[in-house]
C-alpha positions as CSV (number, residue, x, y, z in Angstrom):
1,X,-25.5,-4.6,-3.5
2,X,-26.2,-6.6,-6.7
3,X,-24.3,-9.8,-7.7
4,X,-23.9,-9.7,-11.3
5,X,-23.7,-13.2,-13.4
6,X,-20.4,-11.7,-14.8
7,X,-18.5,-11.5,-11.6
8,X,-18.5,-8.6,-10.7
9,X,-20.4,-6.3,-7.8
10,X,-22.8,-3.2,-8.1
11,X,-24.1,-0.6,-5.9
12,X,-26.4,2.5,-6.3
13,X,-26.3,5.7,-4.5
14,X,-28.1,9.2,-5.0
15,X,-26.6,12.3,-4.9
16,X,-28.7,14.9,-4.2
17,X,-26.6,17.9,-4.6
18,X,-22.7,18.8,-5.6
19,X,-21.5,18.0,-2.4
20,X,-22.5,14.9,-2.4
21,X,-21.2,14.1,-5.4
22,X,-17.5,15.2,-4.2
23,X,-17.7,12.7,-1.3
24,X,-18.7,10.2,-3.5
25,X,-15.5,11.3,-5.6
26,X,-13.4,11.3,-2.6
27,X,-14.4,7.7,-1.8
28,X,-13.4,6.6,-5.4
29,X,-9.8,8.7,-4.8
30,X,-9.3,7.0,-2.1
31,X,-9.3,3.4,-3.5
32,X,-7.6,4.0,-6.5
33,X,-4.0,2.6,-7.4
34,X,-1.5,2.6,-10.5
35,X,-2.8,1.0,-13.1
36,X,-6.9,0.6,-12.1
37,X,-9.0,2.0,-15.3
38,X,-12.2,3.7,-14.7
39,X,-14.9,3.7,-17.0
40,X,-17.5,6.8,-17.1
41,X,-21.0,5.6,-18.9
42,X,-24.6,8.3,-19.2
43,X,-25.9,10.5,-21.6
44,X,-24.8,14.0,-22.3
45,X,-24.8,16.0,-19.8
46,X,-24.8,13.5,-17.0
47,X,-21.9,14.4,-15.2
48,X,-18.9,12.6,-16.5
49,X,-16.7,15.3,-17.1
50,X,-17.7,17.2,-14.1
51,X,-16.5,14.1,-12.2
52,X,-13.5,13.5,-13.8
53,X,-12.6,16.9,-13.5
54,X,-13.5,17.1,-9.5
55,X,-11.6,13.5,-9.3
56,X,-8.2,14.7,-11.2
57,X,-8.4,18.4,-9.2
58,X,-8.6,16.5,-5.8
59,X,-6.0,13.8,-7.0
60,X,-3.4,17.1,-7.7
61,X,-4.6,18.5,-4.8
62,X,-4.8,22.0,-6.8
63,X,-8.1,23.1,-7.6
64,X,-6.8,25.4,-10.3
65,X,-5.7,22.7,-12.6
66,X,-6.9,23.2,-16.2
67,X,-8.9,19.9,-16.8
68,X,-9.9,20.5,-20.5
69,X,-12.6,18.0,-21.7
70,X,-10.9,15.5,-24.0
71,X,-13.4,15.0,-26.3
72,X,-11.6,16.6,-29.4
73,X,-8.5,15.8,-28.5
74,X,-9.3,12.3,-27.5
75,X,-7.0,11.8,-24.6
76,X,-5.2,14.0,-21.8
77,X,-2.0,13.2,-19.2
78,X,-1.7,14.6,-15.8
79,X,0.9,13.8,-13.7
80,X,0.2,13.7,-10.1
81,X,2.1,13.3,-6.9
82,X,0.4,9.4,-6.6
83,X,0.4,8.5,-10.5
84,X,-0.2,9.7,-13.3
85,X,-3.5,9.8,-15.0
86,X,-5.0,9.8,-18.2
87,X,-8.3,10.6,-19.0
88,X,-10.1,10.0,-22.3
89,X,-13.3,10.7,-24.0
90,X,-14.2,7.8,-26.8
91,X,-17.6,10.1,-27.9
92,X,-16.0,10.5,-31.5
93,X,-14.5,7.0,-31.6
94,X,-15.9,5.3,-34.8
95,X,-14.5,1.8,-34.3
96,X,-12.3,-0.3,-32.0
97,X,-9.3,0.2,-35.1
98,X,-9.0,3.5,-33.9
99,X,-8.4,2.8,-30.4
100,X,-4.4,2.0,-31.5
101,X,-3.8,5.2,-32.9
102,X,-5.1,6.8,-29.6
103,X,-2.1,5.5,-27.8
104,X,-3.5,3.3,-25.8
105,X,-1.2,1.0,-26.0
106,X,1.9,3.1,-24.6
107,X,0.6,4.6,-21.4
108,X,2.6,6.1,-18.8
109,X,3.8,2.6,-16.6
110,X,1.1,2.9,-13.4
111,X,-1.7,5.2,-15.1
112,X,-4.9,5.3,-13.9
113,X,-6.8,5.9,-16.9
114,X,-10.8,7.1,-16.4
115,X,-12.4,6.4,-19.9
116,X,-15.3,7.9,-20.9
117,X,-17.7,6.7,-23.6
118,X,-16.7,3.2,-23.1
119,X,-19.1,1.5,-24.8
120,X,-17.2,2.3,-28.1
121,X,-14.7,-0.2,-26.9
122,X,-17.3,-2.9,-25.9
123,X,-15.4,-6.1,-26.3
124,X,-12.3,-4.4,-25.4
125,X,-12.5,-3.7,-21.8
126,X,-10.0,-5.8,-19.2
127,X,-11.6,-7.5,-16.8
128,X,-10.4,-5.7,-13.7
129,X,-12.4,-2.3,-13.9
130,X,-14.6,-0.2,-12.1
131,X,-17.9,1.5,-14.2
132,X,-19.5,4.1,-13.2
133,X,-22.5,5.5,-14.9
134,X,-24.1,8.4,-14.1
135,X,-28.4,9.3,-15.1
136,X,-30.0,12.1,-14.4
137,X,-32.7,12.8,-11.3
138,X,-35.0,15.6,-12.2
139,X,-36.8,14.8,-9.3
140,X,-34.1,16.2,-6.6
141,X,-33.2,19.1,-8.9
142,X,-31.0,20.3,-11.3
143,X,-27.5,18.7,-9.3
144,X,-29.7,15.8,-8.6
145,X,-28.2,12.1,-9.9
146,X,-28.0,8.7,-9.7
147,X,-24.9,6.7,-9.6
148,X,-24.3,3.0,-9.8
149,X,-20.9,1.9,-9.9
150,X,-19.6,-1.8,-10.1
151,X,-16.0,-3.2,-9.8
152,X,-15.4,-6.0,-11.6
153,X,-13.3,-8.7,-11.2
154,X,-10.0,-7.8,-9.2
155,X,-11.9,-4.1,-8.5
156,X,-15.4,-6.0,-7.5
157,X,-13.9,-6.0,-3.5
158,X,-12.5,-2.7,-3.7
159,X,-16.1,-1.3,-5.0
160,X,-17.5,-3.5,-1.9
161,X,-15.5,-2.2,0.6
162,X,-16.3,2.0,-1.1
163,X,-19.5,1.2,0.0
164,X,-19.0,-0.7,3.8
165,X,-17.2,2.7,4.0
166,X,-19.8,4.9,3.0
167,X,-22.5,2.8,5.3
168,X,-20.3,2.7,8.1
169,X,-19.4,6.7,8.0
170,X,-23.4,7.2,7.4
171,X,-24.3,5.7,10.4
172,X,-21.7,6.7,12.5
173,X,-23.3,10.3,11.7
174,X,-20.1,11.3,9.7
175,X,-21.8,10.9,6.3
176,X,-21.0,14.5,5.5
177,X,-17.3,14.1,6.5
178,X,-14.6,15.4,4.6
179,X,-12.5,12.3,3.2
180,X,-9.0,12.5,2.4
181,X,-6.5,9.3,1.7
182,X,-3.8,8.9,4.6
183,X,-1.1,11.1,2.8
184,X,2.9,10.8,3.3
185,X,2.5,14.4,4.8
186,X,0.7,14.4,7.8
187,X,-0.2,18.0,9.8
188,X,0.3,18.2,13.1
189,X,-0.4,21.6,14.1
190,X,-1.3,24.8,12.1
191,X,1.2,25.7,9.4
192,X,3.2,22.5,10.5
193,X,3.5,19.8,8.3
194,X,5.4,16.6,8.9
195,X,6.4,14.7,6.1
196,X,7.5,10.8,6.2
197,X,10.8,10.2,4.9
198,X,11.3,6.7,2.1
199,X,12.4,4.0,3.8
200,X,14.5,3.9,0.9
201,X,17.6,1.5,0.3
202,X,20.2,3.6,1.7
203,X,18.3,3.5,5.4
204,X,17.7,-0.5,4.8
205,X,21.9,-0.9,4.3
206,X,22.4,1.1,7.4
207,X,20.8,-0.5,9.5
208,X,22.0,-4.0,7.8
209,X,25.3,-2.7,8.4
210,X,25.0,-2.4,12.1
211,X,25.8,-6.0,11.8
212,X,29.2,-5.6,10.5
213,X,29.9,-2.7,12.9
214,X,28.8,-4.4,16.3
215,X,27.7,-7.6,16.0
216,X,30.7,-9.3,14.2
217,X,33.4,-7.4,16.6
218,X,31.4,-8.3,19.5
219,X,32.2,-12.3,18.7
220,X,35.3,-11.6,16.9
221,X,34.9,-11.7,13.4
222,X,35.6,-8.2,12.6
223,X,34.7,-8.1,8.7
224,X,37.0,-7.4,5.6
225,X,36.5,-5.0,3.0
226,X,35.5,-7.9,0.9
227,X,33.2,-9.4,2.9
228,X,31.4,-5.9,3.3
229,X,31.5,-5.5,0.0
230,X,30.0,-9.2,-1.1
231,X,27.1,-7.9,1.9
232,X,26.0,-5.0,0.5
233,X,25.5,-7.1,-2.7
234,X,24.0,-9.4,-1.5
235,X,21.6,-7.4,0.4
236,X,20.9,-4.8,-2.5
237,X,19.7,-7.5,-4.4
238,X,17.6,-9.2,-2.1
239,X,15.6,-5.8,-1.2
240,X,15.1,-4.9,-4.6
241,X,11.2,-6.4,-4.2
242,X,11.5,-4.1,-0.7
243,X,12.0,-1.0,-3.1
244,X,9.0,-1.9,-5.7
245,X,6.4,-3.3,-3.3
246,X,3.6,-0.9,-3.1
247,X,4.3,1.6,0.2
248,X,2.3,2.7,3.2
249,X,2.7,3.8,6.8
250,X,5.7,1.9,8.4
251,X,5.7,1.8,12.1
252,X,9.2,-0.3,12.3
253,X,8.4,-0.9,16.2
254,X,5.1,-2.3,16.1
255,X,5.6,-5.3,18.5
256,X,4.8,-5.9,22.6
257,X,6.3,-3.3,23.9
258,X,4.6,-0.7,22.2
259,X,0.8,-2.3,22.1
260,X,-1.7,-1.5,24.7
261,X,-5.1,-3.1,25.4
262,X,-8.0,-0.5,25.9
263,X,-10.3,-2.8,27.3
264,X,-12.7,0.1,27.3
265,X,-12.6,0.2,23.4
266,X,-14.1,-2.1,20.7
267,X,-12.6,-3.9,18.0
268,X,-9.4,-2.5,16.4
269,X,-9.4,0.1,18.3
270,X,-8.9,-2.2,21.5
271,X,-5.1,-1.7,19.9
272,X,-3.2,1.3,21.6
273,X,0.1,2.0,19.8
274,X,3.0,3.8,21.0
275,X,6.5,4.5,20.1
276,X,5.4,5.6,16.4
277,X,7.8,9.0,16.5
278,X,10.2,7.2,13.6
279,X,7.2,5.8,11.2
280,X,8.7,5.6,7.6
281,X,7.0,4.9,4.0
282,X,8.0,1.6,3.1
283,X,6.5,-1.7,2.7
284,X,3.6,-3.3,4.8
285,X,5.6,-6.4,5.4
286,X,7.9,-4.8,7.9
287,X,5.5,-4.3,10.2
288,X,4.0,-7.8,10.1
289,X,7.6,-9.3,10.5
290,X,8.2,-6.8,13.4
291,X,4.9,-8.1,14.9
292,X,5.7,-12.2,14.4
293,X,9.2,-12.0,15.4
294,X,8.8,-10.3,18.5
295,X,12.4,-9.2,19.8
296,X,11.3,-9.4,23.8
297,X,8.9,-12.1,23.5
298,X,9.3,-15.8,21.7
299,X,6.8,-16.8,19.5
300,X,6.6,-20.2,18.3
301,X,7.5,-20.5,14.8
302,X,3.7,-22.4,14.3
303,X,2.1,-19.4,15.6
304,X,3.9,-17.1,13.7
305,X,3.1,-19.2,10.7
306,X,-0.7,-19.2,11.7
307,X,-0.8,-15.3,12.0
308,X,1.2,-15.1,8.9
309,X,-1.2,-17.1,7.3
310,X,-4.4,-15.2,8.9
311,X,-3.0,-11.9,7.5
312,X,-2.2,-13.0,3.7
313,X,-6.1,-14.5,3.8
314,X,-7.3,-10.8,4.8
315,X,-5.1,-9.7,2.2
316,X,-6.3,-12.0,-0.2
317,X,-9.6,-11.3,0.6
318,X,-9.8,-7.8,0.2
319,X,-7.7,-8.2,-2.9
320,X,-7.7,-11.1,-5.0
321,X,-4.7,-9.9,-7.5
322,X,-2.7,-10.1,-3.4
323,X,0.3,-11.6,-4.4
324,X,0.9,-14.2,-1.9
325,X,4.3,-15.7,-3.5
326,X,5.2,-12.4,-3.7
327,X,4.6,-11.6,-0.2
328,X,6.0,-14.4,1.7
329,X,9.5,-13.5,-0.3
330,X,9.1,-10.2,0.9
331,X,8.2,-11.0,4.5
332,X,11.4,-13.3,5.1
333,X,13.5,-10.9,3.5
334,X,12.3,-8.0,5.8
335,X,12.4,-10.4,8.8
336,X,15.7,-11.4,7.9
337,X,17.0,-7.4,7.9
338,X,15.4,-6.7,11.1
339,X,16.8,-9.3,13.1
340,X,20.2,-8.7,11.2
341,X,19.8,-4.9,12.6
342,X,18.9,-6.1,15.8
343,X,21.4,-8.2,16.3
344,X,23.8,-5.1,15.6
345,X,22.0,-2.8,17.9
346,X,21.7,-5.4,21.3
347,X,25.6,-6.1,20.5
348,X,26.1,-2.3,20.6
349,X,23.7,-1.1,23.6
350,X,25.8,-4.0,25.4
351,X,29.8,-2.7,24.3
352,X,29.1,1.1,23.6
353,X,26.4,2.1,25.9
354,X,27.0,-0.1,28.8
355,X,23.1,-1.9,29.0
356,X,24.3,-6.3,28.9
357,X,20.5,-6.8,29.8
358,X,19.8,-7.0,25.7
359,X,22.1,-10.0,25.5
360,X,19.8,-12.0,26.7
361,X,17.6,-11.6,23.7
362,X,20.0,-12.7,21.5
363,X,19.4,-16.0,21.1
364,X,15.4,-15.3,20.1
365,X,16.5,-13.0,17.7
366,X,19.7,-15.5,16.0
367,X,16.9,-17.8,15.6
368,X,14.4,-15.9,14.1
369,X,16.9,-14.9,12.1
370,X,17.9,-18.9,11.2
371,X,14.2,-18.8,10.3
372,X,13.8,-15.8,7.9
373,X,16.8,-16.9,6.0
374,X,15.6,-20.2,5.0
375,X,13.6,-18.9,2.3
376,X,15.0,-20.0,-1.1
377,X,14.9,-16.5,-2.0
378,X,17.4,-16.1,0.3
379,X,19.7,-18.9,-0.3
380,X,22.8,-16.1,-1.4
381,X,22.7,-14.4,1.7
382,X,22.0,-17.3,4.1
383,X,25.2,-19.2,2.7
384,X,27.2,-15.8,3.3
385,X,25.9,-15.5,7.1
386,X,27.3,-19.5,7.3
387,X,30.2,-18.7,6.5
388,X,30.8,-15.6,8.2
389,X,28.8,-15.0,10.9
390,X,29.5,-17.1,14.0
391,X,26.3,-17.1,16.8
392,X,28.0,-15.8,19.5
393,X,28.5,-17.2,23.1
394,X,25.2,-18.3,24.4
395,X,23.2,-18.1,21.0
């Protein structure tokens, strides 16, 4: 790794052969997300179309896509299933006035855009990037190159973590290991696929709901039609950041129960998880709330701010552009529905299904609750819960 004065970080690799170049592409397709640009630098006949071409073919997850080189027409759109992309060739760019009538400035919202040629828009370049540049290595043959890549500013820890990845499958003898990004559709079995449904807003109201349905009859307060009504409003608002925050695998009932220690294990991998049979795609928060505010086990409300705190700096770490504002928001908001769903759910294993031993977990859950909803985000919905839901005998 170099440290450059500019900020940013650089590595080198050399690929010997075409396959090694496609892992190398398969690393970079795995860290990419809406909106990153990509710059392709060498001579002719170095390889940046060939990678581009590889990189947009994997990211459709056809290799029969026509990938044109855009170097007459100046710029190319591909929609595919995790962005779209655009790919452009400056080679016959003259000066930085042209770069306007390219359309660079109205790109599809999220694009990834790989650029090649950029050094016909020196001066021009955001600072969050990742260059790649690509020479030729006569030496190992014909397919033979050298890369060097380096991710500046926001992208310089992403580019650091491509390579801990590389070094760590390399010496775990998987260097040649096919490399795919954790996909919404995950295979099971031959010829059996299962796909991960949204946690969308229609399965966040549900479960909300199961406040309305149980929990509120359970101390009698059954609601009104109004006061359902001002809820759902109040709730589709509030998980409107929910809806746009970036998604990944959502366990939902990541929390004691369903953790074992393998002592036998190391690291991470120490972590055993069961009970993952309803995982969703949804935001990351979930899981973390579902983690901190245990529903069979109290934690202390400075320990779940210390674990809190532990996972935004990891966050923040590996990504500097981490919104942390943005995240706490999201976290009590999330906390907030779970405990309002769990509340719903104790109250109806107790009436419906005949199991009073979740009653006692009430209380834990009305105050994390009381906790979540102090967020001023969250001041709408926490003055509706005071004035309409009562805690209950014993809470």
């Amino acid at each position: 790794m170099v440290l450059l004065s500019s900020g940013g970080q650089s590595f080198t690799l050399t690929v010997p052969n075409k396959a090694a170049l496609a892992a190398f592409m398969a690393d970079i397709a795995a860290a990419l997300e809406p909106g990153d640009l990509v710059t392709l630098s060498g001579d002719l006949g170095a390889g940046k179309t060939t990678f581009a071409r590889a990189l947009i073919r994997y990211l459709a997850g056809d290799q029969t896509v026509d990938v044109p080189s855009p170097t007459f027409t100046f710029v190319q759109t591909y929609e595919l299933p995790r962005f779209p992309l655009v790919h452009a060739d400056l080679y016959r760019v003259t000066g930085a006035s042209e770069l306007a009538e390219l359309g660079f400035d109205d790109l599809p919202e999220g694009a990834v855009v790989l650029l090649e040629w950029p050094d016909r828009a020196a001066g021009l370049l955001p600072p969050d990037r990742l260059d790649i540049t690509f020479t030729l290595a006569p030496q190992l043959g014909a397919e033979g190159r050298n890369v060097r890549y380096t991710g500046y500013g926001a992208f310089a820890p992403r580019a650091e973590r491509i390579a801990a990845i590389r070094d760590f499958l390399h010496d775990s003898g998987l260097g040649d290991a096919e490399r795919h990004r954790m996909p919404e559709t995950i295979s099971i079995a031959p010829h059996v696929d299962h796909r991960l449904p949204r946690y969308d807003l229609g399965a966040f109201l549900i479960e909300a709901e199961l406040l309305l349905d149980w929990y509120l009859p359970s101390v009698d307060a059954p609601p009104t039609d109004d006061m359902r009504q001002t809820f759902v409003a109040l709730w589709r608002d509030a998980l409107e950041p929910a809806l746009a925050a970036q998604p990944t695998w959502v366990l939902r009932d990541y929390h004691s129960p369903n953790l074992l220690w393998l002592a036998d294990r190391d690291d991470v991998a120490r972590i055993g998880v069961l009970d993952f049979q309803d995982a969703l795609i949804g935001p990351a928060a979930y899981d973390v709330a579902s983690l901190l505010q245990d529903a069979r086990v109290d934690v202390p409300e400075d320990m779940e701010m210390a674990l809190l705190g532990r996972y935004v700096r990891a966050r923040r770490s590996d990504d500097p552009r981490f919104d942390v504002a943005g995240f706490s928001q999201l976290y009590a908001t999330l906390a907030a529905q779970r405990a309002t769903k769990i509340l719903g759910i104790f109250a109806r294993l107790d009436r419906r299904d005949g199991k009073p031993q979740y009653l006692r977990h009430m209380p834990r859950i009305w105050t994390y609750l009381q906790r979540a909803l102090a967020h001023p985000a969250l001041a709408p919905l926490k003055a509706w819960y005071d004035g309409n839901v009562p805690p209950g005998d014993g809470l």
